[in-house]
N, C-alpha and C positions, 0 to 999 in steps of 0.2 A: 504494500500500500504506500502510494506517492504522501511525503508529509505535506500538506497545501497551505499556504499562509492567507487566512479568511479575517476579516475583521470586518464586525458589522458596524462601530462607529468608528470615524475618522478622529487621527488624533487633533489635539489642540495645536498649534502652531503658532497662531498671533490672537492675544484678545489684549489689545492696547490701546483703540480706537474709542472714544466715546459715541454715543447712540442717542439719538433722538429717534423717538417713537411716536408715530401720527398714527392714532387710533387706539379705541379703546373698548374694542368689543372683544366676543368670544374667542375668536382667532390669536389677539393680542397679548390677553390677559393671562387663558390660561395654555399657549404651544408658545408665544414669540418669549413674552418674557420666564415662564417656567422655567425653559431652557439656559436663558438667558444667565438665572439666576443660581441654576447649574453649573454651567461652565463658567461661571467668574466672568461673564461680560459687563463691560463700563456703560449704565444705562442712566444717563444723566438727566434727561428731561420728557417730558411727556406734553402731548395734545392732541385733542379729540373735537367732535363738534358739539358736546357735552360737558362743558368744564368740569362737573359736578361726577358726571363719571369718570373723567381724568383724573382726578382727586381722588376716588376714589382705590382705585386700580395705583397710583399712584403711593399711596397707605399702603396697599396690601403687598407690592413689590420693591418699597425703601428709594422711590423714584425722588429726587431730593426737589426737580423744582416741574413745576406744571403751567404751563403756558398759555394764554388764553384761544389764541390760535395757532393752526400748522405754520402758519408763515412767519409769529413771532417766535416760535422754534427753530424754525430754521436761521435765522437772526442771529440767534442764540452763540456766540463765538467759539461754547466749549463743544456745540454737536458736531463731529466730523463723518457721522452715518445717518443717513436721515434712514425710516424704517417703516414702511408706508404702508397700514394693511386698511385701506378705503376702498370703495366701491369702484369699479372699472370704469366708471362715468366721470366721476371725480379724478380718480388716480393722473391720469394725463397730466393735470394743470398742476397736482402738487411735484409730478418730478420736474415740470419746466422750472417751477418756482426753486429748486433744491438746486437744479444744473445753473441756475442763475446766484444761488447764494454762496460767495466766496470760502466761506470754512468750511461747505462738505467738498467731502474728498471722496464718496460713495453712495449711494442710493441704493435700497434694497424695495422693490415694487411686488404688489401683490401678482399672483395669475389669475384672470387672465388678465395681459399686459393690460390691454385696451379693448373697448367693443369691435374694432373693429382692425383690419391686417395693415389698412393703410394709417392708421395713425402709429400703429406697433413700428413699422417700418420709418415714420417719423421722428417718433420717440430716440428710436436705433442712430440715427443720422445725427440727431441733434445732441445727442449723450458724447458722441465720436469727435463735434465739431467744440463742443465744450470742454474737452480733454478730461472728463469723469467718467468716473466706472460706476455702470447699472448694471445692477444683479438683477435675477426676476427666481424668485423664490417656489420651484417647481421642487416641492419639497420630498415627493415622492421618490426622488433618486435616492435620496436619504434615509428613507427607510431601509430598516436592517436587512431584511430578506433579499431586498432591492442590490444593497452593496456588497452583499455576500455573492449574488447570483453573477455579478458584473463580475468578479474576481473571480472565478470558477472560469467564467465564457474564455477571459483575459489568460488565464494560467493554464486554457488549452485543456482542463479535466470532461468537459461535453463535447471535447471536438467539433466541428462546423455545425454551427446549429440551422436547423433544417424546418423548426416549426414551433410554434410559442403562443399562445393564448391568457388570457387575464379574462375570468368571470366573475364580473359582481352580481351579485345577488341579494341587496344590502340600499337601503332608504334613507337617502342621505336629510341635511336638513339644510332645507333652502333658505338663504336668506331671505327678508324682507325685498332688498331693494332687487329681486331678479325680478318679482313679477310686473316692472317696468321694463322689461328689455324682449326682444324681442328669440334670444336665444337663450338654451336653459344646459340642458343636460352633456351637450358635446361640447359647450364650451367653458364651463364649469365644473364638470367631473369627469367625462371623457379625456379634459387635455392632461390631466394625474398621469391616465393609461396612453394614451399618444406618446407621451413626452417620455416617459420612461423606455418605452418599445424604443425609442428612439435612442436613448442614451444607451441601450444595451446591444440594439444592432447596428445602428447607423440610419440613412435617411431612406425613407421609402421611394420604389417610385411609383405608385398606384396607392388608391385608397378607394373603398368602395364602400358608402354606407347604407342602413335602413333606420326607419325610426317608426313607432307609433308615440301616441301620446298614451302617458300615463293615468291610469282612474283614481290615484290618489291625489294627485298634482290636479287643485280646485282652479289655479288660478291659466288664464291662455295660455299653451307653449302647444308648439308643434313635436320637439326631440325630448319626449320622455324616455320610454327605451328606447336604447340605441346599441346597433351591431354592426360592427367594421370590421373590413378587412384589409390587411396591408400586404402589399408584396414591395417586398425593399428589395436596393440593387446586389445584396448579396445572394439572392435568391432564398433568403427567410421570406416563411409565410405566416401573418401572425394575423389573430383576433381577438377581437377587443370587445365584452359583453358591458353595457352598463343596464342593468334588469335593475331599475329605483321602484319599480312595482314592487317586487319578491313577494306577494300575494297578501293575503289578509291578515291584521294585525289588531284583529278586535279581540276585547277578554276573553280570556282563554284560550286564545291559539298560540303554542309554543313556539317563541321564537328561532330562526332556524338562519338568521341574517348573515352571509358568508361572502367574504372575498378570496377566491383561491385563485392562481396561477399555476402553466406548465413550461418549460422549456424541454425540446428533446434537439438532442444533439447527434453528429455521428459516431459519438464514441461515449455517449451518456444521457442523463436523465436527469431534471432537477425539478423537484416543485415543491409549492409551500403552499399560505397563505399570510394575504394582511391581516390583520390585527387589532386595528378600529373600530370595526362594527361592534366589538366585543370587550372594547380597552385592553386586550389584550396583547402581548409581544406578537412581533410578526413571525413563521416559522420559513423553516428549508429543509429537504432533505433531499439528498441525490445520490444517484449512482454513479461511478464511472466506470470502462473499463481499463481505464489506466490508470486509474487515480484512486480507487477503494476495489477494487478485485471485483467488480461489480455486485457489492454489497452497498447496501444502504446507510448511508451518513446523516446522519442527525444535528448541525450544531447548535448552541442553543445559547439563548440571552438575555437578559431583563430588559436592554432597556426597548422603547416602544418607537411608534411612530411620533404621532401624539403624546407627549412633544417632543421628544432627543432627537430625530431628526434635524429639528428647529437648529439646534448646534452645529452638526454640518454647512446649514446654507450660508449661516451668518460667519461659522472658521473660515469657509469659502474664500467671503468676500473682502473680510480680514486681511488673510494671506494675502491675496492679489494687489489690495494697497501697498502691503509690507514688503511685498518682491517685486513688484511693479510689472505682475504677470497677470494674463486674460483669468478672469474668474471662473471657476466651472462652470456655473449658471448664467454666462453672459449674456447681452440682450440679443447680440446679433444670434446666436444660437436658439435662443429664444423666438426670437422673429419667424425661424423654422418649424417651432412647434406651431405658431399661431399660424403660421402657410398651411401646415396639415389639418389644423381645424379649420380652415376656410375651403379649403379642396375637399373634407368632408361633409361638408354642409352645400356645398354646391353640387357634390355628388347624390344626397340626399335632393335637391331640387329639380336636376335634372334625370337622375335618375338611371346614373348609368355613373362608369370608373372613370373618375378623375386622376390622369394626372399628373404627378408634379412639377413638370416642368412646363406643366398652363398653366399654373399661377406664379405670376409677377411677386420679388419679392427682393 
């Protein structure tokens, strides 16, 4: 049996930077800063469109000053990270405002970047002419399972992978501000699973999607379930389930809410599941046959998605200041996942496989 060097979180590297933090909801409170407050990151000021819940969140996470607005945050001389978890509507105007304030030296933006591929791709243009680094926080790579699976692909233990699938079966919980927007599911939980397929095989060249609407989802959308298929240019063939139905959920029916994943390779086997639906760690186990005598590998870990994850994206973008190198999660990279949610959704309109190289980007 091959020894393999698997690590599900990434080490620490640089946490020197100070952070400012825009926003102060579920997202912020309990994955950005949890984490945060884990790995010893410098979280110095806080602002929301709630002073009253910036204050509050601000008490519960030792945040020493709170600000009445994003913009007098970013003012702010000691923020060198602005950390943006707002609405995709909003998000746009607070990073121009960040690319324009002299002390940050970093921007961390929610996904997705922006509503729509042509503002992502401005946003991308405009971060490059300001000489600042924009991360976009696709925090799904960072999930453990995720970085375990990536290192496996990478150390050759699955040989050429050949085929790969992600099934949700699992009810996420919508924000308030989607059910103004006119897209839901492919561009809000889909792009977790785009973007990762992507980090682990490279970029696709076809995408093929289907959608109905969902009968728990009260409020307009067209993409409640949603099923893709990718064929990238390595000749991996992967799909993508997002089931936000996963069936009835009234008293007394036992819960059964699951995210699993496959990868097969030509020289092995890996699969697990996420971890989320259940607060639970994410798992893996795989075979190889060069790397466990094609016996079954189990490794196994505390910590979760929600929130340690959260520590990866922000080491990330740490590091990249500190060495003055592209950050894993950059925007331009970014901009590709939002191309593949756009070629899915027009695949979805018209009705037929898009792809990638008819969308401009």
């Amino acid at each position: 049996m091959t020894q393999l060097d698997l690590r599900p979180d990434p080490d620490i590297r640089v946490k020197k930077y100070k952070i400012g933090c825009i926003g102060a909801g579920m997202i912020m409170a309990e994955c950005h800063l949890a984490a945060y407050a884990d790995a010893g990151f410098d979280v110095v000021a806080i602002a929301s469109r709630t002073k009253s819940r910036a204050v509050e969140v601000a008490n519960r996470w030792s945040i020493p000053t709170v600000h009445d607005t994003p913009e007098a945050l970013m003012s702010n001389s000691d923020v060198e990270i602005v950390d943006i978890a707002y609405p995709p509507d909003q998000q746009p105007a607070l990073i121009r405002a960040a690319l324009a304030a002299p002390n940050v030296k970093g921007i961390l933006a929610q996904k997705p970047l922006a509503l729509t591929l042509e503002e992502a791709v401005a946003l991308r243009d405009e971060a490059a002419a300001a000489g600042k680094v924009l991360s976009v926080n696709q925090n799904m790579r960072f999930d453990q399972s995720m970085q375990v699976l990536k290192q496996l692909l990478d150390q050759g233990a699955l040989g050429e992978p050949v085929f790969a699938q992600i099934n949700m079966n699992a009810i996420p919980h919508w924000q308030g501000f989607l059910e103004d927007y006119d897209r839901l599911t492919l561009a809000n939980m889909s792009v977790h699973h785009l973007d990762v397929l992507r980090f682990l095989f490279g970029e696709p060249a076809d995408v093929t999607s289907v959608t109905r609407k969902d009968p728990r989802t009260t409020f307009a959308h067209d993409d409640g379930i949603v099923a893709t298929t990718l064929r990238f240019e390595s000749g991996v063939l992967a799909l993508s389930l997002e089931d936000v139905w996963a069936g009835p959920r009234e008293e007394g029916f036992e819960d059964d809410q699951v995210i699993t994943w496959r990868v097969e390779g030509t020289n092995g086997v890996a699969k697990g599941s996420i971890g989320w639906p259940t607060g639970a760690p994410s798992t893996l186990s795989y075979a190889s046959a060069s790397h466990s005598d094609g016996k079954w590998v189990t490794p196994a870990w505390d910590t979760m998605w929600f929130p340690h994850a959260f520590i990866g994206v922000m080491e990330q973008l740490q590091y990249a200041l500190d060495s003055g190198t592209t950050p894993v999660l950059n925007v331009a990279d970014n901009v590709r996942t939002m191309a593949l949610v756009e070629a899915a959704y027009q695949s979805i309109e018209h009705g037929k496989t898009v792809r990638m190289t008819d969308i401009k980007h």
